[in-house]
C-alpha positions in Angstrom: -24.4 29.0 -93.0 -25.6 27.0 -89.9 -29.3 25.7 -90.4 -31.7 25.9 -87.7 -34.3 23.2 -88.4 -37.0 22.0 -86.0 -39.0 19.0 -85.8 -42.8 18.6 -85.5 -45.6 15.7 -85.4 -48.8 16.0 -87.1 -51.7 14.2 -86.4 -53.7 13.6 -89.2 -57.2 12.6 -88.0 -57.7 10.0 -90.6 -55.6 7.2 -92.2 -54.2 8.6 -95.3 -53.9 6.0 -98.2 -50.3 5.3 -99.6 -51.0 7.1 -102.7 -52.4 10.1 -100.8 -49.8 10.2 -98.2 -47.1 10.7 -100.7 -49.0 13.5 -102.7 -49.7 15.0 -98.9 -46.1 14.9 -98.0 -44.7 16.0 -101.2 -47.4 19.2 -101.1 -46.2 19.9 -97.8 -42.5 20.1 -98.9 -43.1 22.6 -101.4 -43.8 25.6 -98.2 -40.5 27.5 -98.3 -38.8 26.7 -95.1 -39.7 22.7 -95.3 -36.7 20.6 -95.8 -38.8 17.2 -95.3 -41.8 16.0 -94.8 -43.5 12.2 -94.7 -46.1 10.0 -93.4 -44.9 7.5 -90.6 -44.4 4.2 -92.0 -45.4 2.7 -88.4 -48.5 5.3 -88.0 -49.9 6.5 -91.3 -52.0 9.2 -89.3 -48.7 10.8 -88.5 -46.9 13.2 -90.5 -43.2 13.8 -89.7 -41.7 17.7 -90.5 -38.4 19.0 -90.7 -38.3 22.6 -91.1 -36.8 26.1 -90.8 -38.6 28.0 -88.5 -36.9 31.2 -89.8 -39.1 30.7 -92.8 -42.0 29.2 -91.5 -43.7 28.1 -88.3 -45.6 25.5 -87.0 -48.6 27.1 -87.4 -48.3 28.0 -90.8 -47.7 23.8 -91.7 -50.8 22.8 -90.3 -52.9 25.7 -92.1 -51.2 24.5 -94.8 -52.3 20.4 -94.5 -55.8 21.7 -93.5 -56.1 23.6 -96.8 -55.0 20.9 -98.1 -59.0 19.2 -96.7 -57.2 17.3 -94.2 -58.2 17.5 -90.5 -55.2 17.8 -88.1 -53.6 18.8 -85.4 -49.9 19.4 -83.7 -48.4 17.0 -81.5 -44.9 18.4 -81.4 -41.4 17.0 -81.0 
């Protein structure tokens, strides 16, 4: 079955600590439709998505990290 991933930046609006970064990113991968999801290592305001968006949008990510008590915003890829 051929996947149809997309990519997306988000911009977190405040450095997020190692430890928090993971636990961010590894929330993140648990939306159905997320295949990966990390912190840049160059930028660790910046969260890099892979995902499906059959099974969720871009929208639905960011609600999702703002629930989450971050503030953020899209970038895009």
């Amino acid at each position: 079955m051929k996947q149809h991933n997309a990519n997306l930046v988000v911009h977190v609006n405040k450095t997020v600590a190692p430890d928090q970064a993971r636990d961010l990113a590894r929330n993140v991968i648990t939306l159905g439709g997320v295949g990966h999801a990390t912190m840049s290592r160059h930028a660790n305001h910046l969260m890099l998505v892979d995902y499906d968006p059959r099974s969720v949008d871009s929208r639905g990510i960011l609600r999702y990290i703002r629930a989450q008590g971050y503030s953020a915003q899209l970038i895009g890829m």
